[in-house]
BAZADREN-830261 format. One line per 8 residues: number of its first residue (from 0); their letters; for each residue x, y negated, z negated of C-alpha. Coordinates in steps of 0.25 Angstrom, whole numbers, m for minus. Layout:
# residues N
NUM = A = X,Y,Z; ...;
//
This chain:
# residues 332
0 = XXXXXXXX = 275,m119,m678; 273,m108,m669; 287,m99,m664; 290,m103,m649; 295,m87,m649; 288,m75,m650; 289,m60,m652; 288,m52,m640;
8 = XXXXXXXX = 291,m36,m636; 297,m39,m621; 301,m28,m612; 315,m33,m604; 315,m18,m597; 309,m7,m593; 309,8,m602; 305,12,m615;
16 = XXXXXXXX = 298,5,m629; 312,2,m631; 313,m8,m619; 302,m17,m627; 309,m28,m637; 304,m38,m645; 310,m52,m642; 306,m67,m646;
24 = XXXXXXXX = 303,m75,m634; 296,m87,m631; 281,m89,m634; 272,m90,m623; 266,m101,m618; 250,m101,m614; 248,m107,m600; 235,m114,m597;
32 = XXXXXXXX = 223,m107,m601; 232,m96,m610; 231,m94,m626; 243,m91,m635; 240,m78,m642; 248,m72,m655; 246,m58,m653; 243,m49,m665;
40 = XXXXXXXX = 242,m37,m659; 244,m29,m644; 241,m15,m639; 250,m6,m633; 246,m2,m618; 252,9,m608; 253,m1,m597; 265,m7,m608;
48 = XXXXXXXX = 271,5,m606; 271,5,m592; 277,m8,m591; 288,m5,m600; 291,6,m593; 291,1,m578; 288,m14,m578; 277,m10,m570;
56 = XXXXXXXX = 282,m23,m561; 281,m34,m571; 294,m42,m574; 303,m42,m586; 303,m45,m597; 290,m42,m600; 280,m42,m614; 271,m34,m613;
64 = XXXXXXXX = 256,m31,m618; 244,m31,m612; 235,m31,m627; 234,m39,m637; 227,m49,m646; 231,m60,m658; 227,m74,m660; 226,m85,m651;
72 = XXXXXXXX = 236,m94,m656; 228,m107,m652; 214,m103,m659; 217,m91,m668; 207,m84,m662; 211,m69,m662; 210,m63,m648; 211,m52,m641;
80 = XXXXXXXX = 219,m51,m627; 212,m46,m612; 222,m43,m604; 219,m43,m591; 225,m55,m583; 219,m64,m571; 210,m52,m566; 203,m60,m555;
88 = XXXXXXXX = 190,m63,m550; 186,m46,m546; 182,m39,m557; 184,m25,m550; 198,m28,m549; 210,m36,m556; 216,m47,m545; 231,m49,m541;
96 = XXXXXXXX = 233,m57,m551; 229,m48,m563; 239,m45,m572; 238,m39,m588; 247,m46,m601; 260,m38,m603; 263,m38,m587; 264,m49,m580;
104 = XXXXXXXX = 264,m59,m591; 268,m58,m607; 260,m46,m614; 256,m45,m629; 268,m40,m634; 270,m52,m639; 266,m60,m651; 262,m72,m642;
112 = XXXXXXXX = 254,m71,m629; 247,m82,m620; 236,m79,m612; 224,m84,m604; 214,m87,m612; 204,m80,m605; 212,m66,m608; 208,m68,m624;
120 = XXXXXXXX = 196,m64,m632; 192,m64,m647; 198,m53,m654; 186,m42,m657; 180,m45,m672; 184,m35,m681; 196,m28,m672; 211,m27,m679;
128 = XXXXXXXX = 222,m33,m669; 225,m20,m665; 213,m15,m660; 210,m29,m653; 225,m28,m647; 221,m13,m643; 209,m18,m635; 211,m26,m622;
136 = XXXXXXXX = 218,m17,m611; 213,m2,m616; 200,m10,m619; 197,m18,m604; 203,m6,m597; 194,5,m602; 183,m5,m601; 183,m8,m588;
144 = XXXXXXXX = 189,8,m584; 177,13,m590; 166,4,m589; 170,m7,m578; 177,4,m567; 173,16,m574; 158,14,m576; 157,22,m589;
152 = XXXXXXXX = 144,26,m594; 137,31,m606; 136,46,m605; 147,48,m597; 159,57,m598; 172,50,m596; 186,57,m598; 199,50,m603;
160 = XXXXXXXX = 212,54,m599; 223,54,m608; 217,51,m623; 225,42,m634; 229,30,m626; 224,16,m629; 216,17,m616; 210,30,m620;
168 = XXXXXXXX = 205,27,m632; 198,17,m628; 191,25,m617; 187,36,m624; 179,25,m636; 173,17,m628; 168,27,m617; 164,34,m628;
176 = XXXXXXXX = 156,22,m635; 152,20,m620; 144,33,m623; 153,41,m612; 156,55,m617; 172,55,m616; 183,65,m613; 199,65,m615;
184 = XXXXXXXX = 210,70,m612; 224,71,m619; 237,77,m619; 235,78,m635; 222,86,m639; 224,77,m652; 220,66,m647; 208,72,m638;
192 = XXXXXXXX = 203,74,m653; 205,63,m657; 200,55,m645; 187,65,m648; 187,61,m663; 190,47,m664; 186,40,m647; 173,49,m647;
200 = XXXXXXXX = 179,58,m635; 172,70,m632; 182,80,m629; 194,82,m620; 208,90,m614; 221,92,m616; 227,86,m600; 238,94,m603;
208 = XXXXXXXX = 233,105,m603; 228,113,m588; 215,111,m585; 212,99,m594; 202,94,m583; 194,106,m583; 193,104,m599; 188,90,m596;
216 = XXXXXXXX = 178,94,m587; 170,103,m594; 170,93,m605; 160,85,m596; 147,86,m591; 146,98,m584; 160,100,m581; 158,90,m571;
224 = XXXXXXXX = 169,80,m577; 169,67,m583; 161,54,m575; 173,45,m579; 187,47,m582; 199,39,m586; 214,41,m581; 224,31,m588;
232 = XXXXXXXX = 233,39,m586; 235,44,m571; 240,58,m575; 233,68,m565; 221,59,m557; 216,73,m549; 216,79,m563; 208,66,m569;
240 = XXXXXXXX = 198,65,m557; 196,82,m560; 189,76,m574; 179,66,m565; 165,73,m561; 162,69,m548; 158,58,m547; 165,52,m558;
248 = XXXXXXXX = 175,42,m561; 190,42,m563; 193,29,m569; 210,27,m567; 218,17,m576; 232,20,m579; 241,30,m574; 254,30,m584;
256 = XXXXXXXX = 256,45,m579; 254,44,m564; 251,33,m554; 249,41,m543; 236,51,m540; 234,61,m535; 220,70,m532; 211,77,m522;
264 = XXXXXXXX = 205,67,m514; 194,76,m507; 190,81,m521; 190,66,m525; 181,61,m515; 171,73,m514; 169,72,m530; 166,58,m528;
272 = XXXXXXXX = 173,55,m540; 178,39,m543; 194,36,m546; 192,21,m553; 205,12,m556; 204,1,m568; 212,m8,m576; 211,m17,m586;
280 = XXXXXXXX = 201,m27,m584; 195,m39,m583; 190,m50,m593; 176,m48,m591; 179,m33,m595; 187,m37,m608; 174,m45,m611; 165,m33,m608;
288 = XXXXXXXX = 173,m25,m616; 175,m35,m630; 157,m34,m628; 159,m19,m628; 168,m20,m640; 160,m31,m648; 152,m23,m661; 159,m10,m655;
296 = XXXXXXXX = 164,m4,m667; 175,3,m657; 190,m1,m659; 201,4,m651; 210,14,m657; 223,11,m663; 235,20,m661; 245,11,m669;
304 = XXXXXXXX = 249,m3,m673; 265,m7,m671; 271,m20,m675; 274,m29,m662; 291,m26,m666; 288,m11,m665; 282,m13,m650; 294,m1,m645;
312 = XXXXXXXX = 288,9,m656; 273,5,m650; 278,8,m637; 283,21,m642; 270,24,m650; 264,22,m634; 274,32,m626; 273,41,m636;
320 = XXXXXXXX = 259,45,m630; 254,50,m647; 246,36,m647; 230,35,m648; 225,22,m645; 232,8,m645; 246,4,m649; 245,m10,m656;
328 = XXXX = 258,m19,m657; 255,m29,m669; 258,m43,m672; 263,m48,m684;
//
């Protein structure tokens, strides 16, 4: 007979990895048209932080997660998580009531989660619980950033802010295997290499260093700059839109450093260059992408696997900014 009680890593207040604790509590209970799922795995995202952090508004106690996938408790079917709730009827926007797992309702930091049906999929044939845990939000959110908002095409050059994130591995491999010629920066000129080595980027700079954008520019066509560029991380946007050509594209979808910005607005609109805001996505998206994926031999990278109880030192492993690719919580 299956427990009435499951293990779940809950937040009670606000602060540091060490705020998160794991605690019995009761098992959810599907409503209408929702499926039990025992999760197996769930990924890491810097929106977690974020909410750890500040609340972000959401009411305590909290579990949160936006990832994950496991095995539907009522078919055994194993099954991967889209996260992105009640979007609404415009495909160009999420509606009032959109919400994502881990804020508004129970996350995957849990071993148990119910969920509507229609937010569930099959598992991709031949991925490891990791990498299908890895996928949903760094997967739907570069999709639709690139493809959807960004209107990536092969033979264009795109630059990536910020390398060694979740997100940015994901941008730079499937831009790349999009036939996009693809540019980075880091504060590490490690993993710059390794972006080139391993993601198939084509070069990059140091941000940290002055005259970064310049560096960037004359890695692109003509100096002119790159046709597309993502910021995820809000850190300087007149600096970020100095790497567009006019023209181009900025495509904007997070902003853990700075939420306010601040550029030359002449300059802006006499360059005729595009600031574009994403995120997430919608279900029709996550199909797109899962198409994309099928026979791809692409995975996501993996940065490292924690045990569910060691939640606080995966939290850790993520502040500590030395990651490169997803962190995974497992389930025993």
């Amino acid at each position: 007979m299956r427990s009435v009680t499951m293990r779940a890593a809950l937040i009670r207040e606000h602060g540091g990895p060490e705020v998160l604790r794991i605690e019995e509590v009761p098992d959810p209970v599907p409503a209408a048209g929702e499926v039990l799922v025992r999760l197996r795995g769930a990924a890491l995202n810097y929106h977690d932080v974020l909410l750890r952090r500040s609340g972000l508004g959401m009411r305590l106690p909290l579990v949160m997660g936006v990832d994950g996938a496991g095995v539907r408790c009522d078919t055994g079917e194993a099954v991967i998580i889209q996260p992105s709730l009640d979007w609404g009827p415009d495909p160009a926007a999420p509606g009032p009531g959109w919400s994502i797992l881990g804020d508004r309702r129970q996350g995957t930091y849990a071993e148990l989660i119910a969920l509507p049906e229609e937010n569930l999929r099959p598992k991709p044939a031949g991925w490891t619980w990791a990498e299908a845990a890895a996928l949903p939000t760094a997967g739907l959110t570069v999709y639709r950033g690139l493809f959807t908002r960004g209107g990536l095409k092969a033979g264009e050059t795109i630059v990536m802010l910020g390398t060694g994130g979740g997100i940015a591995t994901f941008v730079i491999a499937m831009a790349a295997a999009a036939g996009a010629r693809v540019l980075v920066t880091s504060s590490s000129a490690d993993k710059i290499a390794r972006a080139t080595r391993e993601l198939g980027a084509a070069g990059g700079a140091v941000y940290d260093d002055p005259g970064w954008t310049d560096r960037i520019r004359a890695l692109t066509p003509a100096g002119a700059g790159a046709d597309l560029v993502i910021d995820t991380v809000g850190r300087d946007t007149a600096a970020s839109l100095r790497c567009v050509r006019p023209g181009g594209r900025l495509v904007v979808f997070g902003a853990p450093v700075g939420a306010v910005a601040s550029f030359d607005l002449r300059e802006f609109y006499f360059s005729q260059r595009s600031i574009v805001a994403t995120t997430l996505g919608t279900g029709r998206e996550f199909d797109e992408l899962l198409g994309w994926l099928d026979g791809n031999p692409w995975r996501p990278v993996i940065d490292s696997t924690f045990a569910f109880g060691d939640v606080v030192a995966a939290h850790e492993r993520m502040e500590s900014g030395q990651h490169f690719g997803k962190i995974i919580l497992t389930f025993d």
